[in-house]
C-alpha positions as CSV (number, residue, x, y, z in Angstrom):
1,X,22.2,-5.7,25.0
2,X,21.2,-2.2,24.8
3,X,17.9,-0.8,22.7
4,X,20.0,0.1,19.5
5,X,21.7,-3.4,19.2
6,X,18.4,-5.3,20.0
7,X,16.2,-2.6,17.3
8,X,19.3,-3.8,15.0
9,X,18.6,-7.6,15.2
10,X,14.8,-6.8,15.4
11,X,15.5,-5.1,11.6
12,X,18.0,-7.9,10.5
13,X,15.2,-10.5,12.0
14,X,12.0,-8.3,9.9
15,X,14.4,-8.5,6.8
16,X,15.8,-12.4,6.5
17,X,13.4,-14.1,8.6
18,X,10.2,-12.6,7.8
19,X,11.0,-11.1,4.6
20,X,9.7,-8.0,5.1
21,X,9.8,-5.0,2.5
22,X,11.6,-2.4,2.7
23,X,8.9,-0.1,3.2
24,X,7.4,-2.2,6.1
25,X,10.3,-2.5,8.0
26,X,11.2,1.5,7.7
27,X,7.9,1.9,9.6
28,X,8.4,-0.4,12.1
29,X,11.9,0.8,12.7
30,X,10.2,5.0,13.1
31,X,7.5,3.3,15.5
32,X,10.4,1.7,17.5
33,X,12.4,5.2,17.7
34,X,9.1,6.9,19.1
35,X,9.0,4.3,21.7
36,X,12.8,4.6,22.5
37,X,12.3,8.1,23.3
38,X,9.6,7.6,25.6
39,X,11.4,5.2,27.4
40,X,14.0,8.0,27.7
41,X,12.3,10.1,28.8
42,X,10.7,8.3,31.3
43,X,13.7,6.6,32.5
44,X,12.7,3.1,31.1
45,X,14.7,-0.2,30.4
46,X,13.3,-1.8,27.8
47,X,13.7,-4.9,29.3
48,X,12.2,-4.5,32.3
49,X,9.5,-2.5,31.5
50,X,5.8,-3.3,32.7
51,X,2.3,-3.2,31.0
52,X,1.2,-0.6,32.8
53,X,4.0,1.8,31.2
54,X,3.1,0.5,27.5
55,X,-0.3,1.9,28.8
56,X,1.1,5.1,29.7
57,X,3.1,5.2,26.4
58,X,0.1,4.2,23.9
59,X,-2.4,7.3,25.9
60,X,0.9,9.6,25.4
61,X,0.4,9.0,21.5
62,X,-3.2,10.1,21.7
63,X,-2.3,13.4,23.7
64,X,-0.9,16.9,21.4
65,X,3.0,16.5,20.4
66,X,3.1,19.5,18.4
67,X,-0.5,18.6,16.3
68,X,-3.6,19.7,17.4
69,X,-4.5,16.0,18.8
70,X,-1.9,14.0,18.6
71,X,-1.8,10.4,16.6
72,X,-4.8,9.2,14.9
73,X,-6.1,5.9,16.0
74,X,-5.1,3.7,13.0
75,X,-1.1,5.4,13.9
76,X,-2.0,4.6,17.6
77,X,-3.0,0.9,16.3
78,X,0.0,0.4,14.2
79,X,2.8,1.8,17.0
80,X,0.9,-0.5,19.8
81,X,1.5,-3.6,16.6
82,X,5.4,-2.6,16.2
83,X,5.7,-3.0,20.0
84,X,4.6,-5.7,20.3
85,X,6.2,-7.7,17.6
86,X,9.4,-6.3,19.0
87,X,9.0,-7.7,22.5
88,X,7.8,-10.7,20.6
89,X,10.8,-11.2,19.6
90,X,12.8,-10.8,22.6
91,X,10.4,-13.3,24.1
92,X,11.4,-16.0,21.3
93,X,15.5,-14.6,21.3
94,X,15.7,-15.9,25.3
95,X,16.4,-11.6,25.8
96,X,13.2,-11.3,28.2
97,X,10.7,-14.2,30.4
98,X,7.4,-12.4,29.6
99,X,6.0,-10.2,27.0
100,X,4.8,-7.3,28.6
101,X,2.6,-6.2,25.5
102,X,0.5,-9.5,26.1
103,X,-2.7,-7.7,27.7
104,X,-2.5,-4.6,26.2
105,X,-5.3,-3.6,24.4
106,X,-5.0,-1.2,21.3
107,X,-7.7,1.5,20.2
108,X,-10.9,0.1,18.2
109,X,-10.4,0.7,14.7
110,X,-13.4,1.1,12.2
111,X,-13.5,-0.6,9.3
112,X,-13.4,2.1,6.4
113,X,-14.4,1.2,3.1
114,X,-11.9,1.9,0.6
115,X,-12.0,5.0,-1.5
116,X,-12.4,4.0,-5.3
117,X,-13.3,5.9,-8.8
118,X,-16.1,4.4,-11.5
119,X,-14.9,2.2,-14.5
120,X,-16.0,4.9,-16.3
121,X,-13.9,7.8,-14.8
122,X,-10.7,5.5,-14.9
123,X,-10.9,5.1,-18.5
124,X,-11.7,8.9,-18.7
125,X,-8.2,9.5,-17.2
126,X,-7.1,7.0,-19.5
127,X,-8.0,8.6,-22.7
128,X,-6.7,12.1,-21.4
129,X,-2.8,11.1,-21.8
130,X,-1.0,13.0,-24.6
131,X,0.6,11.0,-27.4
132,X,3.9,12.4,-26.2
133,X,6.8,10.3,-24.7
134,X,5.7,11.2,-21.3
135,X,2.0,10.7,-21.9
136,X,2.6,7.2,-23.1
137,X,4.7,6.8,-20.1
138,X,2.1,8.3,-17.8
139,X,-0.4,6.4,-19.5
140,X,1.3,3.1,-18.3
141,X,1.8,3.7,-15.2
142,X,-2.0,4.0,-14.9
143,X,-2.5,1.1,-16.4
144,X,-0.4,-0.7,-14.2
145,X,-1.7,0.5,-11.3
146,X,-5.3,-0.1,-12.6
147,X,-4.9,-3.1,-14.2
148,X,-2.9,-4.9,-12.3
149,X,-3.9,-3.8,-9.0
150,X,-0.7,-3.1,-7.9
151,X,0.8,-0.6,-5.2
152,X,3.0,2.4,-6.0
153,X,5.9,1.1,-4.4
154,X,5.3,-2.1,-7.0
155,X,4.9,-0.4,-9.9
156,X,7.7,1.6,-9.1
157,X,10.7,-1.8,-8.9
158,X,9.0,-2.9,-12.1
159,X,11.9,-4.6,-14.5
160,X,11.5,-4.4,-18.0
161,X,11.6,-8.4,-17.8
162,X,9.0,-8.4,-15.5
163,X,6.0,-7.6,-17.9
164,X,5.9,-9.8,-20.8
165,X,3.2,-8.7,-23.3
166,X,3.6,-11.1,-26.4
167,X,1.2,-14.0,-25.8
168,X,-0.4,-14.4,-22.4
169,X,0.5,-11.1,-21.1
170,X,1.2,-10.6,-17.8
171,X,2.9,-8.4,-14.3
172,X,5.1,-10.2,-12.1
173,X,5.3,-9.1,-9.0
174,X,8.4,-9.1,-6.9
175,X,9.0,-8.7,-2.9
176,X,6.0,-7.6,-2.6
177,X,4.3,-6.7,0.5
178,X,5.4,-9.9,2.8
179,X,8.5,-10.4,0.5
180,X,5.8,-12.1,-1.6
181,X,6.2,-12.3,-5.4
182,X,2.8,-12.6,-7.6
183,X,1.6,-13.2,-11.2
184,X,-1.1,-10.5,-11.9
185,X,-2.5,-11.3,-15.8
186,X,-3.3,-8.3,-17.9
187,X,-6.0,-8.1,-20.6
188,X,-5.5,-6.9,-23.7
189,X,-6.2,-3.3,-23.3
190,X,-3.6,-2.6,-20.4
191,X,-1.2,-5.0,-22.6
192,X,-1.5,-2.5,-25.5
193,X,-0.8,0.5,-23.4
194,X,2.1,-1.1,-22.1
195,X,3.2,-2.1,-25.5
196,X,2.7,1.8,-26.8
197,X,5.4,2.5,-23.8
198,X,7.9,-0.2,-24.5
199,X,7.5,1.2,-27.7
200,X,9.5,4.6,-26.9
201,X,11.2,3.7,-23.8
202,X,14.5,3.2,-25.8
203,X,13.9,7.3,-26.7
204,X,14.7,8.3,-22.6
205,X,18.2,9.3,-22.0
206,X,20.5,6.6,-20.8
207,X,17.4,3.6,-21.3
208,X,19.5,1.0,-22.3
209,X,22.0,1.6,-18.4
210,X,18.7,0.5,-16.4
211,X,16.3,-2.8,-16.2
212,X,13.5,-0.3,-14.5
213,X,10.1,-0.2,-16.2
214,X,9.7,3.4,-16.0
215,X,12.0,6.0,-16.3
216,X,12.3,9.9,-15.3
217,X,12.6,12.3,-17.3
218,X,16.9,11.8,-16.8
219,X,16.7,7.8,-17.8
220,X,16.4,7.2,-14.0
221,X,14.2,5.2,-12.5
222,X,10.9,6.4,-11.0
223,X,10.5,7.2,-7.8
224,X,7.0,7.0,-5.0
225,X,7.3,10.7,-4.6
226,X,6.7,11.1,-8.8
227,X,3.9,8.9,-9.3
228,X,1.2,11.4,-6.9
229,X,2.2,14.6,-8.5
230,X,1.7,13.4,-12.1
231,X,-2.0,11.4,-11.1
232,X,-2.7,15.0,-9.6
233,X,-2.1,17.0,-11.9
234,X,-3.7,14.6,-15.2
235,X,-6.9,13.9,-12.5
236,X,-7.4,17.9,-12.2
237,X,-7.7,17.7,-16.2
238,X,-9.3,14.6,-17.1
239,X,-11.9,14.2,-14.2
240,X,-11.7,17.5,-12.0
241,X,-14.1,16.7,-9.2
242,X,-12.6,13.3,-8.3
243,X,-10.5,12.6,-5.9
244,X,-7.7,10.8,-7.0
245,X,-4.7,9.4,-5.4
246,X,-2.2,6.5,-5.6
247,X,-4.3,4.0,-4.3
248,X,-7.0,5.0,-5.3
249,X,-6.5,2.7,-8.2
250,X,-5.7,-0.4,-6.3
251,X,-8.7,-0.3,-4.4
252,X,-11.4,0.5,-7.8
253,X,-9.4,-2.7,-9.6
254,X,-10.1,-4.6,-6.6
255,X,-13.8,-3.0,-6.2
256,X,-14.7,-3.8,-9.8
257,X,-13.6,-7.2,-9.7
258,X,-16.1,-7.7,-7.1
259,X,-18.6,-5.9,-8.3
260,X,-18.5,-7.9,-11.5
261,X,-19.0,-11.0,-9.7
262,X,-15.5,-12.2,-9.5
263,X,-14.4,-14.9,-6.4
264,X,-12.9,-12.8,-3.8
265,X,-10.5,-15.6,-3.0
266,X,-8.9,-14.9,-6.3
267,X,-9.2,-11.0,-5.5
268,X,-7.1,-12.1,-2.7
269,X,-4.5,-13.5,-4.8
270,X,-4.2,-10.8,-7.5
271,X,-3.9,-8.2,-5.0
272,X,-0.9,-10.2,-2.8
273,X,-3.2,-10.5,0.3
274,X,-1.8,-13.1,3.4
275,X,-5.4,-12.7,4.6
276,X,-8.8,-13.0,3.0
277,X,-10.2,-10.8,6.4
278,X,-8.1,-8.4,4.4
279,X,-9.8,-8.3,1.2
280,X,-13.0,-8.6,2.3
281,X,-13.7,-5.4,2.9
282,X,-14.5,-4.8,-0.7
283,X,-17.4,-6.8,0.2
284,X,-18.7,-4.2,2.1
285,X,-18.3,-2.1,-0.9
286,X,-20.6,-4.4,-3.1
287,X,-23.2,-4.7,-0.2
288,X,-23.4,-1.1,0.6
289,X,-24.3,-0.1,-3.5
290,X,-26.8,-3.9,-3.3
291,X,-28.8,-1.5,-0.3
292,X,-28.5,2.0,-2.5
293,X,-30.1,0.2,-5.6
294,X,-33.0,-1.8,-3.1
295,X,-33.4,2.0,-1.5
296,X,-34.7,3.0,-5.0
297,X,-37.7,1.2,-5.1
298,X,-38.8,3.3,-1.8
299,X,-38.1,6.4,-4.5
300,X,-40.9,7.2,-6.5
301,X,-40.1,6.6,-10.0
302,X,-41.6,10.6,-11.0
303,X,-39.8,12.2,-8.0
């Protein structure tokens, strides 16, 4: 079995067996052609190939290929984990008698905290949507990223079925990350800007051919690439010297939740985390503003 047959049932095995998204298994997939070439280029069989050349290949990410210093360590980190799920999975198809990965270590990572924006600056960029068609649409995206904690890629294979808002309003999730579906409850605030969408979605062109959520400007759905121009371009307006990006909202939904006390297990849950280690971080997040507010009592209260 050549490289391209066994990356072919390493995909079908990331799709049906672990129920991977999309998204996920793309990356894997780009990691997996990086390594192919180096195995090229270095005259390499995949199958036979020892852990002193994964050494070789992982220090060849770190070294200049046409940027000023190479990959960064999280990308080292994350090609290292592709390459070794993929011999992993020769090991258990019988194609190889050792894993060669099994000693290699990868770079240290440090734990970042994640970047969020204040309650108070979300609903700023809340308040600064138009009443137009696309401002109410805009305006719900937001909210759905905000309120629900979900990712862009989420937000984006929202059905019009999948967020109820008569009752108990609620998101539900589908293949998420993991090929794990979720029920994310809404409160009554992100309900009604939901409601003020659904409202007008019947005015886009061709609304009644698609399930999607949100539509473009045509009646198609939206697309990743839409969803960072538009949050750059209403952040510039509404709250000019933020940062703001996709995620950015995920993480201050998550951050808030914390901050106001809530269990981080169910965190966990609302956010589609497989691993508690995972959402722990915004832990850290809490901690680090517990020592900013003890640091004030060193302040003088006249300074």
């Amino acid at each position: 079995m050549d490289f391209d047959e066994a990356l072919d049932r390493f995909h079908d095995y990331l799709k049906y067996v672990r129920n991977m998204s999309p998204n996920t298994i793309l990356a894997y997939l780009k990691d997996l052609e990086r390594f192919k070439s180096f195995l090229r280029e270095h005259s390499l069989d995949y199958t036979g190939i020892k852990r002193r050349s994964i050494e070789s290949y992982m220090k060849s990410l770190s070294k200049s290929k046409g940027r000023a210093s190479g990959l960064s360590v999280s990308s080292i980190a994350r090609n290292l984990s592709s390459v070794k799920s993929f011999y992993l999975f020769l090991f258990m198809s019988g194609e190889i008698k050792s894993v060669p990965t099994d000693l290699v270590k990868g770079p240290k990572l440090r734990r970042r905290i994640p970047e969020y924006i204040s309650y108070e600056n979300v609903q700023k960029l809340l308040s600064s949507f138009s009443k137009t068609r696309m401002g109410k649409r805009n305006k719900a995206i937001v909210a759905v990223l905000y309120y629900g904690g979900l990712r862009v890629s989420e937000a984006c294979t929202l059905k019009l079925s999948d967020v109820p808002i008569i009752d108990e309003p609620y998101i539900r999730v589908r293949d998420g990350k993991g090929g794990k579906d979720r029920i994310v409850p809404l409160n009554s605030q992100a309900a009604a800007i939901i409601g003020d969408y659904l409202e007008i979605r019947d005015s886009f062109p061709n609304a009644g051919k698609t399930e999607a959520l949100f539509l473009g400007t045509r009646g198609e759905p939206i697309t990743r690439k839409m969803i960072p121009k538009m949050l750059n371009t209403q952040a510039k307006k509404a709250i000019p010297n933020i940062h703001v990006h996709a995620h950015v909202f995920r993480h201050s939904f998550a951050t808030h939740l914390v901050q106001r006390g809530v269990n981080v297990k169910i965190v966990q849950e609302l956010l589609g985390h497989s691993n508690l280690a995972t959402t722990s971080i915004y832990l850290h997040v809490a901690d680090k503003e517990k020592r900013a507010a003890v640091e004030v009592l060193y302040t003088s209260p006249n300074r």
